[in-house]
C-alpha atoms as a printed R data frame, in Angstrom:
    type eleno elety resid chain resno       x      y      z
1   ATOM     1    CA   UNK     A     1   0.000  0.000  0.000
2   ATOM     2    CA   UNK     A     2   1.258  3.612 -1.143
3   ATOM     3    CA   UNK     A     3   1.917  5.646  1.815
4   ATOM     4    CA   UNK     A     4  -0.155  8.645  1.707
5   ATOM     5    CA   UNK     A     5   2.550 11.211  1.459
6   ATOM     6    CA   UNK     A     6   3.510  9.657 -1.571
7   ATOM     7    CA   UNK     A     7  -0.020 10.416 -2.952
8   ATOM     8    CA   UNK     A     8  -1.684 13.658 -4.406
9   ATOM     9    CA   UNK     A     9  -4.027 15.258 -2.208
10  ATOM    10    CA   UNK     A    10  -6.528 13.560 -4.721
11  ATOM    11    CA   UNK     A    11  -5.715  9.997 -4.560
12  ATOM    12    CA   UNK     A    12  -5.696 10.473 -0.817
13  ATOM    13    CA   UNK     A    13  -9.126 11.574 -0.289
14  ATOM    14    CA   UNK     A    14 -10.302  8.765 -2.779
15  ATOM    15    CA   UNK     A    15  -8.431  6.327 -1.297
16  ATOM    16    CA   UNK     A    16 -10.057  8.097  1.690
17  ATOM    17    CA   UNK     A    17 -13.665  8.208  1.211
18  ATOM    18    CA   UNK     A    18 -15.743  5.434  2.663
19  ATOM    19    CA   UNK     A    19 -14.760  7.579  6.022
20  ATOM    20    CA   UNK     A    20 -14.367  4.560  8.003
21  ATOM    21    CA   UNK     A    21 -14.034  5.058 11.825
22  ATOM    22    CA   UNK     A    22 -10.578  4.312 11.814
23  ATOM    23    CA   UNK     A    23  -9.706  7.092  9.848
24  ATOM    24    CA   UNK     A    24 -10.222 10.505 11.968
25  ATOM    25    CA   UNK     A    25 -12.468 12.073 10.346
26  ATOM    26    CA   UNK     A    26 -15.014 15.120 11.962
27  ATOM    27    CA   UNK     A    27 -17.719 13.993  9.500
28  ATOM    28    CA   UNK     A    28 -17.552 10.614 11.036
29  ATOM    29    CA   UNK     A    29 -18.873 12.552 14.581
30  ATOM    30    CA   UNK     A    30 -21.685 14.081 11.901
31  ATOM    31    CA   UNK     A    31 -22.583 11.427 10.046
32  ATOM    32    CA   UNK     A    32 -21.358 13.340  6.662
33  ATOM    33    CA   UNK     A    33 -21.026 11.144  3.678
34  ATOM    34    CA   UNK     A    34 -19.525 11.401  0.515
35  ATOM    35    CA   UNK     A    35 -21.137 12.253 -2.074
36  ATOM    36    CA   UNK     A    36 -18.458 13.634 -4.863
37  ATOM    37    CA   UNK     A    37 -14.878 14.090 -5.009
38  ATOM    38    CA   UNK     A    38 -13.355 15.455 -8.527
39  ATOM    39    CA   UNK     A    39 -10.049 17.723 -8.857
40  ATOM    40    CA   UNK     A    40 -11.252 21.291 -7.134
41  ATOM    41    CA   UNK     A    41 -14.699 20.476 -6.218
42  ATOM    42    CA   UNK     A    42 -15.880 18.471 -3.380
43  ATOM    43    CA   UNK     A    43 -19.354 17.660 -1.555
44  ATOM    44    CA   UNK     A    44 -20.098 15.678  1.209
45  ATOM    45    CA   UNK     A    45 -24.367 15.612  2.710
46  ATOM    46    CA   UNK     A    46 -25.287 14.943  6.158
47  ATOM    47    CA   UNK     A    47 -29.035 14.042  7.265
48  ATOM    48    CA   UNK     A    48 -30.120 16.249 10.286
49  ATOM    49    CA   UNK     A    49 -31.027 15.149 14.215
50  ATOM    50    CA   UNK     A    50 -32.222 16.468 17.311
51  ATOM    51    CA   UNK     A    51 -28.838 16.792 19.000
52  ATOM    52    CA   UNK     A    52 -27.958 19.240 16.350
53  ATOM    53    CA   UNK     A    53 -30.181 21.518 17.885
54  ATOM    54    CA   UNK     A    54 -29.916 25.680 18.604
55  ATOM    55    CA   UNK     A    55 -31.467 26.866 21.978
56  ATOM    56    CA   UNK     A    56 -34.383 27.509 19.455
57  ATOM    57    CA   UNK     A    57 -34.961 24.229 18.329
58  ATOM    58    CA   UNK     A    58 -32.900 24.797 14.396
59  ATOM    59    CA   UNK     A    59 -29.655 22.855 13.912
60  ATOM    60    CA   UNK     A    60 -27.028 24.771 14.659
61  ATOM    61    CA   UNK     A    61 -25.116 26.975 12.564
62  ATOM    62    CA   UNK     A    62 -21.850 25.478 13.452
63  ATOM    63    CA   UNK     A    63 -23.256 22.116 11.508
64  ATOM    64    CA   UNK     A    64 -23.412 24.325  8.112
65  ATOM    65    CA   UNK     A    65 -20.140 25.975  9.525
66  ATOM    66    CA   UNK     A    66 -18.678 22.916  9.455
67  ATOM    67    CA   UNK     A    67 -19.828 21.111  6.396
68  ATOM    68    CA   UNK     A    68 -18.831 24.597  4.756
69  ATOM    69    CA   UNK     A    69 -15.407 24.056  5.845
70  ATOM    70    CA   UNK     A    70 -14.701 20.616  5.151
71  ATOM    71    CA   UNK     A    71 -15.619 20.734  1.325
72  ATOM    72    CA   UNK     A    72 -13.544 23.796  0.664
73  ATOM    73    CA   UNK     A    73 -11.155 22.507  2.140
74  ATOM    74    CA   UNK     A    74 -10.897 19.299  1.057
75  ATOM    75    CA   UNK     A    75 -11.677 20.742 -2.433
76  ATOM    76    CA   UNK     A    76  -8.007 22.718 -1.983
77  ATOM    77    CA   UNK     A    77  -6.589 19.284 -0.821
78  ATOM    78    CA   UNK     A    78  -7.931 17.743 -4.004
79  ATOM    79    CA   UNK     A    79  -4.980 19.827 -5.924
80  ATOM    80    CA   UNK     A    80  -2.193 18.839 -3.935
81  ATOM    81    CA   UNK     A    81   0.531 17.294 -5.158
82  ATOM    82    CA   UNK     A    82   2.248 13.978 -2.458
83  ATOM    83    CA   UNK     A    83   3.876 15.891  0.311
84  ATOM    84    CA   UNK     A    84   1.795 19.162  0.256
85  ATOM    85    CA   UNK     A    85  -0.680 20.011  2.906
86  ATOM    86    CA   UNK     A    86  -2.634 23.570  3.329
87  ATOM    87    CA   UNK     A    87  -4.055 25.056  6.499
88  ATOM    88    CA   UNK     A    88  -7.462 27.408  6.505
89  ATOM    89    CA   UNK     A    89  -6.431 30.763  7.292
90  ATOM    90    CA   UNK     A    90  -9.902 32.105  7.316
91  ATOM    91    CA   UNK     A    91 -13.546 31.137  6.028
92  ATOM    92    CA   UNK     A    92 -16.750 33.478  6.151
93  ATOM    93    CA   UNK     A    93 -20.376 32.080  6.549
94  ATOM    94    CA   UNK     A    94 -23.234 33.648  5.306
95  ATOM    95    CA   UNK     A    95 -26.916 31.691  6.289
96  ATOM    96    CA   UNK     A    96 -30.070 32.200  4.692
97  ATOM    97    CA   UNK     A    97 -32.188 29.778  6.586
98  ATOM    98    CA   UNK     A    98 -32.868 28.235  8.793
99  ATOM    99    CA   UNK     A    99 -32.898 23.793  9.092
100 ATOM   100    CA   UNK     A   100 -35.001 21.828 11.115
101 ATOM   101    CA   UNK     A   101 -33.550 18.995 13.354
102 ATOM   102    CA   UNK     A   102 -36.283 16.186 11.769
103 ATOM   103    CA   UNK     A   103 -33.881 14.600  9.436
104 ATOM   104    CA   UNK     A   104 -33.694 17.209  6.957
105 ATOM   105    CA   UNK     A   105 -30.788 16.071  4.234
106 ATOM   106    CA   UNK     A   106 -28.441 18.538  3.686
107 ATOM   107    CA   UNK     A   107 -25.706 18.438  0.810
108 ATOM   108    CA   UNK     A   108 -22.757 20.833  0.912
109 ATOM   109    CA   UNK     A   109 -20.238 21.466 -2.164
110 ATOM   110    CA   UNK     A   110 -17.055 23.137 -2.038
111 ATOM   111    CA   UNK     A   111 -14.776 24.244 -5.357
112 ATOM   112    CA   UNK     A   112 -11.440 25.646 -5.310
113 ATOM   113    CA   UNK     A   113 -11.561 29.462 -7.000
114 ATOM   114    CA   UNK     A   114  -8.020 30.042 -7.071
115 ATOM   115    CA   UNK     A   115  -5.133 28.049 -6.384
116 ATOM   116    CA   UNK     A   116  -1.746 29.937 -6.060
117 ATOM   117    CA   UNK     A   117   1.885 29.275 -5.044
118 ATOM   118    CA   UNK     A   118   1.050 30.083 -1.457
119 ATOM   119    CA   UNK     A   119  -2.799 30.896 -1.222
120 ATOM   120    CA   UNK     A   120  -5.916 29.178 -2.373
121 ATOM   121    CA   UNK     A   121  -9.176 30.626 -2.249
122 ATOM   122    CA   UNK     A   122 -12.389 27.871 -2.102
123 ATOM   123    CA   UNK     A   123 -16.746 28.976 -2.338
124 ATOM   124    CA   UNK     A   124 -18.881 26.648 -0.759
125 ATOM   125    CA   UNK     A   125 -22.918 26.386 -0.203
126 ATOM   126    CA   UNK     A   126 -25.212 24.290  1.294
127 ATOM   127    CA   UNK     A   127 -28.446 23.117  0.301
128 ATOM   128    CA   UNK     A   128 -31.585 21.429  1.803
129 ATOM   129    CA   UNK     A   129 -33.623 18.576  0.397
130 ATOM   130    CA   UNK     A   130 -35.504 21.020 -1.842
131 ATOM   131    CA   UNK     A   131 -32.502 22.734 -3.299
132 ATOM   132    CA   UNK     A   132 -32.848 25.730 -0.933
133 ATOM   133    CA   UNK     A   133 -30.011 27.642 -0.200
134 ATOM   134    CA   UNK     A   134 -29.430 27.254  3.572
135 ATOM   135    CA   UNK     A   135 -25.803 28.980  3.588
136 ATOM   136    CA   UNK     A   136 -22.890 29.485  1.456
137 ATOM   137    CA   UNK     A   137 -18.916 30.480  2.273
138 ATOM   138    CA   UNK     A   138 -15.617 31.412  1.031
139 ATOM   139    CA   UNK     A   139 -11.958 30.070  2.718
140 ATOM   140    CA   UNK     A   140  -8.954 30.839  2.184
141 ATOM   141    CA   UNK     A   141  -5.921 28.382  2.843
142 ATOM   142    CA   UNK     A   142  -2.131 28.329  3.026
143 ATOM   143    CA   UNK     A   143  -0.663 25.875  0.845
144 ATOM   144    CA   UNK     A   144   2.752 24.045  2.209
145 ATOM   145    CA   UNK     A   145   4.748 23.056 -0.686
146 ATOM   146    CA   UNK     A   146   7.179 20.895 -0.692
């Protein structure tokens, strides 16, 4: 078996994506499953449950937060080359609904905008069942290269 710093950032979350509880994963504490990885573009769902829940009853906004991050990022990890790694240096969230807790399927894609020497820039969004716009993002990362 390749070692995964031999592999592009790619490969690795291919190799990667059945999300099995031995590899640490957050979206194995959520629940998030795969749903497409391609070069620069990334999207993972998640169904909704009560434990998700605001003080108001909604699923918190640190669930789309989350989601939001994970597919930009791992959309800038899908252009990696073996050895490189990136850090988020920032990400803004903008949400324009709200989500109930009752198992409400929620499907978040992430795609690389620019990818630098240094600096990539990702846009995500997240979407209910019914193709509503629940909340949408930008990140930027800090690509280590080798």
């Amino acid at each position: 078996m390749t070692a995964l710093t031999e592999m592009s950032g790619l490969e690795q979350l291919r190799m990667m994506s059945g999300f099995s509880a031995d590899v640490p994963f957050i979206g194995n504490l959520l629940g998030m499953e795969l749903v497409e990885i391609e070069h620069g573009e990334v999207a993972f769902a998640l169904t909704t449950r009560p434990d998700f829940a605001n003080p108001m009853g909604n699923v918190h906004g640190g669930i789309c937060a989350t989601l939001l991050d994970s597919v930009m990022g791992c959309a800038v990890h899908t252009t990696l080359e073996p050895g490189e790694s990136y850090a988020t240096v920032d990400i803004t969230v903008n949400y324009t609904g709200s989500v109930s807790t009752a198992g409400q399927r929620l499907t978040a894609t992430g795609r690389t905008i620019h990818v630098g020497g240094r600096i990539a820039t990702a846009e995500g969004k997240v979407v209910d069942e019914d193709g509503r716009l629940v909340a949408h993002g930008t990140s930027t990362c800090l690509v280590n290269r080798r």
